[in-house]
VEXFIVO-497329 format. One record per residue (C-alpha): x, y, z; residue number from 0. Coordinates in nm, 3 decimals, decimal comma, always signed. Layout:
<sites>
xx = X&yy = Y&zz = Z&n = NUM
...
</sites>
This chain:
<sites>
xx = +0,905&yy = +1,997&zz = +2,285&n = 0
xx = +0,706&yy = +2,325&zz = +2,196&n = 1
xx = +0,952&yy = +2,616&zz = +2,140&n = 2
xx = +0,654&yy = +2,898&zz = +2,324&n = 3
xx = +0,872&yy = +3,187&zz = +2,475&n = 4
xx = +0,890&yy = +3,483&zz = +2,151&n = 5
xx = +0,668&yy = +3,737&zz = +2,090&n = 6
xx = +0,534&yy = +3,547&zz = +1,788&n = 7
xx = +0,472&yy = +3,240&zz = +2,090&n = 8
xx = +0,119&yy = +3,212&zz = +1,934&n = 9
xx = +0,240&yy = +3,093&zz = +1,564&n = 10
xx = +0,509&yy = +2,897&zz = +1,768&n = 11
xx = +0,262&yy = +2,677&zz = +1,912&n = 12
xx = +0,080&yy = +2,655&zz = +1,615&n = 13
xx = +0,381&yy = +2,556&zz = +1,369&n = 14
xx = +0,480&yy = +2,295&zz = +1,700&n = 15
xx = +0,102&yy = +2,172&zz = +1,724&n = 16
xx = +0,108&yy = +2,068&zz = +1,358&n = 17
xx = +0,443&yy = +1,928&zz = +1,353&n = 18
xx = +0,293&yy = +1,677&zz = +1,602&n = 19
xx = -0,059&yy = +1,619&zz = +1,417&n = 20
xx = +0,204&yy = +1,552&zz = +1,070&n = 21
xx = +0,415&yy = +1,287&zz = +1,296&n = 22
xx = +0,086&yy = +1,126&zz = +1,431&n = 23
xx = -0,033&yy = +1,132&zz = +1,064&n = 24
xx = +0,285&yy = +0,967&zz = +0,926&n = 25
xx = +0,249&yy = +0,711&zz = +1,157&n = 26
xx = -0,139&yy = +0,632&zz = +1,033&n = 27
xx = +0,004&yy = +0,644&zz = +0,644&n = 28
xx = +0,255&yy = +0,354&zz = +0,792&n = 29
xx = -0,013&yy = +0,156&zz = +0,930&n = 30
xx = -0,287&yy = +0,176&zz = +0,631&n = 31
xx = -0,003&yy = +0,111&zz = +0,416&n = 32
xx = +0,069&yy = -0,240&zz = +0,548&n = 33
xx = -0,260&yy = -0,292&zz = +0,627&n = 34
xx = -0,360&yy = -0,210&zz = +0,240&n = 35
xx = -0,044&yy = -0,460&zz = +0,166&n = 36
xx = +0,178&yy = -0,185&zz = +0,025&n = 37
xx = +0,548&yy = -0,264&zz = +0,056&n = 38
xx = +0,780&yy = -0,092&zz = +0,238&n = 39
xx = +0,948&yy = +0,073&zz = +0,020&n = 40
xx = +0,614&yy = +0,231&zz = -0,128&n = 41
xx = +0,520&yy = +0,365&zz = +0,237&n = 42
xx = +0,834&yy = +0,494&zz = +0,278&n = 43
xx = +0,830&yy = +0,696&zz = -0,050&n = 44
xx = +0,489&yy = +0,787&zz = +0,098&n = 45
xx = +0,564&yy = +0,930&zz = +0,389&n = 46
xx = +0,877&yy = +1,149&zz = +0,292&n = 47
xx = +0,651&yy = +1,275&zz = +0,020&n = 48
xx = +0,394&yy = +1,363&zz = +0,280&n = 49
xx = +0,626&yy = +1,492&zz = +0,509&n = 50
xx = +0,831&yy = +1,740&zz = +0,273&n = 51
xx = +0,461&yy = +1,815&zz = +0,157&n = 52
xx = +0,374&yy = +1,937&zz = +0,488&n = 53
xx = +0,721&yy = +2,129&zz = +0,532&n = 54
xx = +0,619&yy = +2,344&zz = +0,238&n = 55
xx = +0,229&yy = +2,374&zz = +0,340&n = 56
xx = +0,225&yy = +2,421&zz = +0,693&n = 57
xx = -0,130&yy = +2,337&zz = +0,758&n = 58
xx = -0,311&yy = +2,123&zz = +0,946&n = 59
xx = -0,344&yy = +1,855&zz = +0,743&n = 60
xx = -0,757&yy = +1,826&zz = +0,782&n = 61
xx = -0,789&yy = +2,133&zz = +0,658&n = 62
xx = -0,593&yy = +2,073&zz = +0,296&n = 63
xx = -0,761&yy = +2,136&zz = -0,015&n = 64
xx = -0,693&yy = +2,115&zz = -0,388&n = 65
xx = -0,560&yy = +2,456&zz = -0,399&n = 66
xx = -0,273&yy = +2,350&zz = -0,161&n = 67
xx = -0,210&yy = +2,039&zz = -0,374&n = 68
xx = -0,164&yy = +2,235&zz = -0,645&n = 69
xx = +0,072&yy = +2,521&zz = -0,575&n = 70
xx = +0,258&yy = +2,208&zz = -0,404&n = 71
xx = +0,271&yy = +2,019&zz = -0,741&n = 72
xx = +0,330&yy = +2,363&zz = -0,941&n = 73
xx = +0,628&yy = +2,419&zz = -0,724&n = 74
xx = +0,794&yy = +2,061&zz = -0,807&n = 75
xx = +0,725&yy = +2,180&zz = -1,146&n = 76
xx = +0,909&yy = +2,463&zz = -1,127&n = 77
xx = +1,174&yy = +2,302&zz = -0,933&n = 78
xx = +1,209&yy = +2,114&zz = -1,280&n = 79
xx = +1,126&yy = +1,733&zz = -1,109&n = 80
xx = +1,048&yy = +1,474&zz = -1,337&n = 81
xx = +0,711&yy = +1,357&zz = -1,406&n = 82
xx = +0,744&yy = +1,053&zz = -1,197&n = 83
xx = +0,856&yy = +1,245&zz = -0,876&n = 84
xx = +0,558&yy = +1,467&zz = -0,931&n = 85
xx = +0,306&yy = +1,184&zz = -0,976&n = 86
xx = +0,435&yy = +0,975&zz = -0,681&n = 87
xx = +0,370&yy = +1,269&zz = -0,460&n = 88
xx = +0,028&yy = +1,321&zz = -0,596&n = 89
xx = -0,029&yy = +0,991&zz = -0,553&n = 90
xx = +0,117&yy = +0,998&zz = -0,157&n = 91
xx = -0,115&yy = +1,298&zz = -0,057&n = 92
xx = -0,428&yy = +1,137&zz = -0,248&n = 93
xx = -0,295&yy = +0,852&zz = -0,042&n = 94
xx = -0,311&yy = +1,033&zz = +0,267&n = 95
xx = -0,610&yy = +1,265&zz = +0,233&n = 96
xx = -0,849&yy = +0,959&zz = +0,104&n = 97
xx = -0,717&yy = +0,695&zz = +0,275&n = 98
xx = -0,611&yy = +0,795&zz = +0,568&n = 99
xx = -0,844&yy = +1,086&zz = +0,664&n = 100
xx = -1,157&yy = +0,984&zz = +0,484&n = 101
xx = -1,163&yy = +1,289&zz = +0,289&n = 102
xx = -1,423&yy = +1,342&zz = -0,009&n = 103
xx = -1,147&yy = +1,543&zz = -0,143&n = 104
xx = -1,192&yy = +1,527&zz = -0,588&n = 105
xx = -0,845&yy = +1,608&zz = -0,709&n = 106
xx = -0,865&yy = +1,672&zz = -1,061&n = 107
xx = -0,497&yy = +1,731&zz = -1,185&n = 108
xx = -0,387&yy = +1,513&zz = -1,444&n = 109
xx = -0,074&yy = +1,331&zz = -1,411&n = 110
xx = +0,217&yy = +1,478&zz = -1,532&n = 111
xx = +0,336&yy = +1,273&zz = -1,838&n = 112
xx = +0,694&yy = +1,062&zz = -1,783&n = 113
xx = +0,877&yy = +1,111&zz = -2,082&n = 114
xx = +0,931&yy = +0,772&zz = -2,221&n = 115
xx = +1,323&yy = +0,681&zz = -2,299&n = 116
xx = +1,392&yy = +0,320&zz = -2,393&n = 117
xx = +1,628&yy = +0,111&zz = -2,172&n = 118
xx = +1,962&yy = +0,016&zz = -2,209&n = 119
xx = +1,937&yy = -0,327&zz = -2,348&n = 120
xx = +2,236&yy = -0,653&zz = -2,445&n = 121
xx = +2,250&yy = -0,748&zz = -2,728&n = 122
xx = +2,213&yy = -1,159&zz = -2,737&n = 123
xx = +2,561&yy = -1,210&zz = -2,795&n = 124
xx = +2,680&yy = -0,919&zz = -2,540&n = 125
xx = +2,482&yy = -1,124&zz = -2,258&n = 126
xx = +2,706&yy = -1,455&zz = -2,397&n = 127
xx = +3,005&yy = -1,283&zz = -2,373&n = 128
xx = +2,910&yy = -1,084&zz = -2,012&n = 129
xx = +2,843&yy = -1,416&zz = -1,869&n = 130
xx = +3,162&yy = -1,586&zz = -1,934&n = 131
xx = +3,353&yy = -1,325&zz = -1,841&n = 132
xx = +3,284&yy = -1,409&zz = -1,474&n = 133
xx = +3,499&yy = -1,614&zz = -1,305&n = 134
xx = +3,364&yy = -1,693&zz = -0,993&n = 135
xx = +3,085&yy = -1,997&zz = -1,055&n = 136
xx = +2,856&yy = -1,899&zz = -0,816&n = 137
xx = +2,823&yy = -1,552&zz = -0,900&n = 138
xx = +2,820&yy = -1,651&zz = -1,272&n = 139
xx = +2,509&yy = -1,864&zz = -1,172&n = 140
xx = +2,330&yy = -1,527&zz = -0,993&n = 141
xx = +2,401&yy = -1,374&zz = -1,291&n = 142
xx = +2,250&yy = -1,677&zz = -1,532&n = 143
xx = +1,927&yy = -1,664&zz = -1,333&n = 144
xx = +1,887&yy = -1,294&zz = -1,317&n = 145
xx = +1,872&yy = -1,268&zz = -1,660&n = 146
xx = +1,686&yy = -1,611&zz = -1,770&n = 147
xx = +1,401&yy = -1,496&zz = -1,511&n = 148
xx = +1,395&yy = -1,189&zz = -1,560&n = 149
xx = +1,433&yy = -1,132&zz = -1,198&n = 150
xx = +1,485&yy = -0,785&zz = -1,024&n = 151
xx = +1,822&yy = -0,785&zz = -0,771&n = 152
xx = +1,661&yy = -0,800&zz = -0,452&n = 153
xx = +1,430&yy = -1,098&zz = -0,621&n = 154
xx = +1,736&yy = -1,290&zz = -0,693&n = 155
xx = +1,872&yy = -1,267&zz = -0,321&n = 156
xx = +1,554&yy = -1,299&zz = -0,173&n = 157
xx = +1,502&yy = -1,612&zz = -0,316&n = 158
xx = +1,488&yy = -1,935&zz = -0,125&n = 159
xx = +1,507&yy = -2,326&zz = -0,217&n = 160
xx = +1,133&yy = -2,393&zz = -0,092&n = 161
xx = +1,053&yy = -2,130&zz = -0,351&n = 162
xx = +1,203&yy = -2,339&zz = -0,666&n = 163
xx = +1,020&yy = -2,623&zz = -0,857&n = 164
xx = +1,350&yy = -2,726&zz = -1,055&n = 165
xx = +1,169&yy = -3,106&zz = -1,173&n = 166
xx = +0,877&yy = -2,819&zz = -1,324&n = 167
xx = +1,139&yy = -2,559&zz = -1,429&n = 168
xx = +0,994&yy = -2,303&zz = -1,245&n = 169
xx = +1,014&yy = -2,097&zz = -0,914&n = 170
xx = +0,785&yy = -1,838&zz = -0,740&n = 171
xx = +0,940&yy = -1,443&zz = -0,621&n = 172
xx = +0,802&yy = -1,405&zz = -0,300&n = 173
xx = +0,689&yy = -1,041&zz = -0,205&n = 174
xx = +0,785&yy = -0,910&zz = -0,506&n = 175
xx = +0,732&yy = -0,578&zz = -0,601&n = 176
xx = +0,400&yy = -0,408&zz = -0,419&n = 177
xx = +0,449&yy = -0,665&zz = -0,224&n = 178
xx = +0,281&yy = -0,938&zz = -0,459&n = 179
xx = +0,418&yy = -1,351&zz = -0,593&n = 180
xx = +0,484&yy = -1,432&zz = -0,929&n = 181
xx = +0,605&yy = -1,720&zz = -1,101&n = 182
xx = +0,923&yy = -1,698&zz = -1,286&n = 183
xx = +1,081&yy = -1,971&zz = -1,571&n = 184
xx = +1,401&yy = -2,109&zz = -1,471&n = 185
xx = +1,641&yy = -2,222&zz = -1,805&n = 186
xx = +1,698&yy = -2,558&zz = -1,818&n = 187
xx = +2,088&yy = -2,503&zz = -1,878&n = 188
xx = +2,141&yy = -2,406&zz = -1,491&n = 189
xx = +1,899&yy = -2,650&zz = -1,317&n = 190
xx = +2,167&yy = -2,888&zz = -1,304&n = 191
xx = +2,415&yy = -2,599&zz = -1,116&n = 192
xx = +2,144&yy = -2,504&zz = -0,901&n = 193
xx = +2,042&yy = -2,875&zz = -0,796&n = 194
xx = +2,441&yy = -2,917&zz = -0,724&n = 195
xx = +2,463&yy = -2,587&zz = -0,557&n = 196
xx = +2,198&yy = -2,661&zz = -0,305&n = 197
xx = +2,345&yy = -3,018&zz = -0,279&n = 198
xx = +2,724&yy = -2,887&zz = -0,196&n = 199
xx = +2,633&yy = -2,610&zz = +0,033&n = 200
xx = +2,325&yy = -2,814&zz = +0,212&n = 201
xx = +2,144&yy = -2,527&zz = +0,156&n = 202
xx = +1,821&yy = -2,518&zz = +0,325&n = 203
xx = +1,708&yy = -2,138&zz = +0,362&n = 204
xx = +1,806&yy = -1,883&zz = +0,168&n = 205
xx = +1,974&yy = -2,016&zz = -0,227&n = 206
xx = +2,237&yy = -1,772&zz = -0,213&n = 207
xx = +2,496&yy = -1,703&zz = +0,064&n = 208
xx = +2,867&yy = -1,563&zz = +0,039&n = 209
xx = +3,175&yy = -1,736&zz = +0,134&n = 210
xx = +3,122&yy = -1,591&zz = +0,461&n = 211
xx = +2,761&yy = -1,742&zz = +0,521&n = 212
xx = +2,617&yy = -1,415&zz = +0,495&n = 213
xx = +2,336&yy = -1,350&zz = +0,237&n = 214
xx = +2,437&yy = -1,083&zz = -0,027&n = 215
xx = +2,368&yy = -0,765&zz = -0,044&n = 216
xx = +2,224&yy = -0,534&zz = -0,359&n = 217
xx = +2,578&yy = -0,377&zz = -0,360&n = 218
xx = +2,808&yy = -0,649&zz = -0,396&n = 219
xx = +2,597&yy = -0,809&zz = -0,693&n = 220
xx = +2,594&yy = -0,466&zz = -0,861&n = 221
xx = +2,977&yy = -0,498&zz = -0,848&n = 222
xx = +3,012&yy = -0,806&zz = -1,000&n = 223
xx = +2,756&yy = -0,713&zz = -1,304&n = 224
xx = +2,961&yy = -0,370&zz = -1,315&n = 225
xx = +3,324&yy = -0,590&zz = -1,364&n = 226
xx = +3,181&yy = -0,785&zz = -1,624&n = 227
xx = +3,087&yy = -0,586&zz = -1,848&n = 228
xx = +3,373&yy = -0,406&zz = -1,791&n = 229
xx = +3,616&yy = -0,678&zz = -1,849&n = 230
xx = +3,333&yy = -0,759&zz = -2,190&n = 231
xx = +3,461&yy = -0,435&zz = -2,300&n = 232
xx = +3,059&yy = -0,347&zz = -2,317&n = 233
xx = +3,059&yy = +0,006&zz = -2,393&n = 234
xx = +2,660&yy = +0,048&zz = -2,288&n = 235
xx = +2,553&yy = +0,192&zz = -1,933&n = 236
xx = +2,539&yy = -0,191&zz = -1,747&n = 237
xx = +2,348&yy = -0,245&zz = -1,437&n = 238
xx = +2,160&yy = -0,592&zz = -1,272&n = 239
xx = +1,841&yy = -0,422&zz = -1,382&n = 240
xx = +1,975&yy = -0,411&zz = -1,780&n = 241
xx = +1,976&yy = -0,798&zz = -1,773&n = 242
xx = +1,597&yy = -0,770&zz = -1,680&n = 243
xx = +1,522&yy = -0,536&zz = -2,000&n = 244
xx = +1,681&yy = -0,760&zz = -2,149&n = 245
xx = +1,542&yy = -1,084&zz = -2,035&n = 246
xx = +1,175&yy = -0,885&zz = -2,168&n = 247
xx = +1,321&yy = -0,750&zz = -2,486&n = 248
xx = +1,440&yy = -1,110&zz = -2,614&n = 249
xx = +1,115&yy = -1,279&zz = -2,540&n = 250
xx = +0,942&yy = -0,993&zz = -2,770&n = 251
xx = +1,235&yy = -1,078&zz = -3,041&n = 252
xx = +1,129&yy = -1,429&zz = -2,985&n = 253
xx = +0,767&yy = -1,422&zz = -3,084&n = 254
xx = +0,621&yy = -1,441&zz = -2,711&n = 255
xx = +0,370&yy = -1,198&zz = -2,666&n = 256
xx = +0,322&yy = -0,879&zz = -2,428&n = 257
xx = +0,060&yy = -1,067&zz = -2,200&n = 258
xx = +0,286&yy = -1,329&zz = -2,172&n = 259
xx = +0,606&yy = -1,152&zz = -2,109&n = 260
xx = +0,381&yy = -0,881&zz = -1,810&n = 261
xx = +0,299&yy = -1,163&zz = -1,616&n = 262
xx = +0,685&yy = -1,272&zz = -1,650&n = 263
xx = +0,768&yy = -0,965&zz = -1,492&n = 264
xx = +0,492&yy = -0,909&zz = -1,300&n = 265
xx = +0,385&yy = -0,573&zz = -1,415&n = 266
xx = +0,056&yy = -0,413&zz = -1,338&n = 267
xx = -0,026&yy = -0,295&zz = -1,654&n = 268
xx = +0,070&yy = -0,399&zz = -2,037&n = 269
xx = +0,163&yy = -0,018&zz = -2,131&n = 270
xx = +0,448&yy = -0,073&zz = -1,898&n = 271
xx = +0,533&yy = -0,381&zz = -2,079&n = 272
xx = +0,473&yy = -0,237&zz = -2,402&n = 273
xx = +0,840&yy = -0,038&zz = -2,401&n = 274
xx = +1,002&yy = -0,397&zz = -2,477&n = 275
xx = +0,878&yy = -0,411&zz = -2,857&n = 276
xx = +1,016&yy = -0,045&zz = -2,937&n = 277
xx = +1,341&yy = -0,154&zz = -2,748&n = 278
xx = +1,329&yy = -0,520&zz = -2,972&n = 279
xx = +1,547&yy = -0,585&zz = -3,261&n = 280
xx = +1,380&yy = -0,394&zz = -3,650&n = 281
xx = +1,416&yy = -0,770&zz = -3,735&n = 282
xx = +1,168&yy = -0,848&zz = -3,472&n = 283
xx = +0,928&yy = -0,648&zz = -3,664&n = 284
xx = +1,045&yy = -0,695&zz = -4,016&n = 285
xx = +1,113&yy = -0,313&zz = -4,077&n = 286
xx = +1,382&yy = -0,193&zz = -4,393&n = 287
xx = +1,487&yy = +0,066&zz = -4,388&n = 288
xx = +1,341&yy = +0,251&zz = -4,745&n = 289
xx = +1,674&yy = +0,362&zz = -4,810&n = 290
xx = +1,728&yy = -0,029&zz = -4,921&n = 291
xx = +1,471&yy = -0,059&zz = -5,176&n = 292
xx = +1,625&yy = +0,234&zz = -5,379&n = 293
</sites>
């Protein structure tokens, strides 16, 4: 509804007038997303990056420039946001300005730099002891194949039984991350639980339901990680995603190398999966300290 009875009626209608043209653009950043395969998650980070864009800006968006990019990206900057938040909404508004409306628009700011911190990584014998702590056998078994895959939470529950090859040990995450399939390893000491799991519970959809027959959800399984290492006594930060690092960092301590262990994971580049062999073990790399050799 346009708000067109002040004195100021004729900035009104302009401020209402882009509002609309933002909506009608959000809507076009939806539909190029999916149609450029992005996943939903990724368009949705787009657009409220677009849209808090525009709440600062106030422009019609065919007339942006790189000047308006900039004080945008200067003010996240000064709002102290990390590197990442600043280059996903770079990358939104590229998104949307290229993309969306065509425009030959050259935006020369380099990305801000995302400090690198290692992750929280298990020891081997802190994912032995985490494991057994559980109780329950089928959430023991989620928690075996998160970590022996490697596989991200919403991979895990996402999976289905016409995406395992147990006879090949292997399975396939379907719309994974950016929206893409990889192939995943699964350990040989669980293919026997997961053949009888799907053999008790006639499971013929989805591999993991609760008692109720309801698939999981993210929260629950994030409980159950949270417990164990709690009962473990683990005094590291735990989450589902720490069995993932390290799932990565004891292939590196195992001799597998970084090509091997991206495609594993299924990242885009091997700089992401480079963090792995500064989180591995010194013995990995056969570093003394000098301190010995005095």
């Amino acid at each position: 509804m346009l708000l067109i009875y002040s004195i100021n009626n004729n900035v009104l209608y302009t401020l209402n007038y882009i509002n609309i043209v933002v909506i009608e653009y959000l809507e076009l950043v939806k539909k190029e997303g999916r149609r450029r395969g992005l996943s939903n998650k990724t368009i949705i980070t787009y657009c409220n990056c677009v849209d808090k864009f525009f709440r600062f800006n106030k422009k019609d968006p065919r007339k942006i420039n790189k000047n308006d990019i900039r004080e945008y990206l200067d003010l996240l900057l000064d709002k102290s946001r990390s590197g990442n938040t600043i280059n996903v909404n770079l990358n939104a508004i590229k998104f949307l300005l290229k993309d969306v409306l065509g425009k030959r628009v050259t935006v020369n700011i380099k990305f801000s730099k995302v400090p690198k911190r290692l992750p929280t990584v298990l020891t081997k014998e802190e994912i032995k002891i985490l494991i057994n702590s559980i109780e329950n056998e089928k959430h023991k078994l989620m928690v075996q194949l998160m970590y022996s895959a490697g596989l991200r939470v919403s991979e895990l529950l996402n999976l289905k039984v016409q995406d395992l090859e147990l006879e090949k040990n292997y399975g396939f995450v379907r719309g994974g991350k950016g929206n893409k399939d990889r192939m995943f390893i699964i350990a040989r000491k669980i293919k026997e639980d997961l053949t009888g799991l799907i053999e008790k519970d006639k499971l013929e959809n989805y591999l993991f339901y609760s008692n109720r027959k309801m698939p999981y959800n993210i929260r629950t399984l994030q409980e159950i990680v949270r417990k164990a290492a709690k009962d473990s006594k683990i005094r590291k930060k735990v989450s589902c995603h720490t069995l993932r690092h390290s799932f990565a960092t004891h292939l590196i301590e195992d001799g597998y190398s970084i090509n091997e262990v991206q495609s594993l994971l299924g990242h885009k580049s091997p700089e992401t999966t480079l963090v792995y062999v500064h989180a591995a073990s010194p013995n990995m790399i056969k570093v003394k300290s000098p301190l010995d050799r005095l």
